[in-house]
Each structure stands twice: as structure tokens, then as C-alpha cells.
C-alpha positions, 0 to 999 in steps of 0.5 A, spaced: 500 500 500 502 506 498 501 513 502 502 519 500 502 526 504 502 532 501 501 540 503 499 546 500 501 553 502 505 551 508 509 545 510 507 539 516 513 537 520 516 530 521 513 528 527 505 529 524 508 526 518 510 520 521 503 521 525 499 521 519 502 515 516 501 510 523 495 513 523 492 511 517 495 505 516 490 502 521 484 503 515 487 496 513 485 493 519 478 494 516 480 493 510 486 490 506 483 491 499 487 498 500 491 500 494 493 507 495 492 513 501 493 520 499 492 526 505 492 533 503 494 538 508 491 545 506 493 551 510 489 557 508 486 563 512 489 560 518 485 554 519 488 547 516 483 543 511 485 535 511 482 530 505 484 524 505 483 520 499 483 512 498 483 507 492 480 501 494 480 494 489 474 495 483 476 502 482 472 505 488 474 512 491 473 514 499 473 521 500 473 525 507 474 532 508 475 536 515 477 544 517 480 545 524 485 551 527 490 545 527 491 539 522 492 533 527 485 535 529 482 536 522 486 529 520 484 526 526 475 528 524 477 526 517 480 519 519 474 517 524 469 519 518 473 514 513 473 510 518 465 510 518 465 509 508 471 503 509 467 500 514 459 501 509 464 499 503 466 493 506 460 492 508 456 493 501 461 488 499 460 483 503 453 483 503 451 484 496 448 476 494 442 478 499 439 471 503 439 465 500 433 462 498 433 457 505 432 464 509 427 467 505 420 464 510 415 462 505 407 465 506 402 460 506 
């Protein structure tokens, strides 16, 4: 899996670098389909946008946002809400046959 952090209009430090990294790398844990993660940090008007961006297997996006006044707290929303679209995803997949025929009660 690859990851890939970028920032605009400013610059993150290498311990947010590495924190960022960790952190993400716990999106597998929910689901090893996971090709690449992509994270901009935008720094504008004071505040930090962050967007995280992950390719999944079958060509299939994630995408979560989040503003704060610091970029670990904004990284941290974005996280937990693409936590939440991993785990939909993963459950979409899995239960995309339906019940099988001997589940369905039949009416008499």
C-alpha cells in the first residue's frame, strides 16, 4: 500500500508526518483491499483543511474532508469519518448476494 502526504501553502513537520502515516495505516485493519492513501494538508486563512483520499480494489474512491485551527485535529475528524465509508464499503461488499433462498420464510 502506498501513502502519500502532501501540503499546500505551508509545510507539516516530521513528527505529524510520521503521525499521519501510523495513523492511517490502521484503515487496513478494516480493510486490506487498500491500494493507495493520499492526505492533503491545506493551510489557508489560518485554519488547516485535511482530505484524505483512498483507492480501494474495483476502482472505488473514499473521500473525507475536515477544517480545524490545527491539522492533527482536522486529520484526526477526517480519519474517524473514513473510518465510518471503509467500514459501509466493506460492508456493501460483503453483503451484496442478499439471503439465500433457505432464509427467505415462505407465506402460506
Amino acid at each position: 500500500m502506498q501513502v502519500s502526504i502532501t501540503s499546500r501553502h505551508g509545510s507539516i513537520s516530521q513528527s505529524t508526518h510520521d503521525y499521519m502515516s501510523q495513523k492511517v495505516e490502521k484503515l487496513l485493519t478494516y480493510f486490506g483491499r487498500v491500494t493507495s492513501i493520499g492526505i492533503t494538508v491545506d493551510f489557508s486563512n489560518g485554519k488547516s483543511t485535511v482530505e484524505i483520499l483512498v483507492n480501494t480494489e474495483h476502482r472505488h474512491d473514499l473521500v473525507a474532508a475536515e477544517t480545524a485551527d490545527e491539522a492533527t485535529v482536522a486529520f484526526d475528524l477526517a480519519l474517524h469519518k473514513m473510518e465510518q465509508q471503509v467500514r459501509k464499503y466493506k460492508e456493501k461488499i460483503q453483503d451484496h448476494r442478499g439471503p439465500s433462498l433457505s432464509e427467505i420464510p415462505v407465506a402460506e
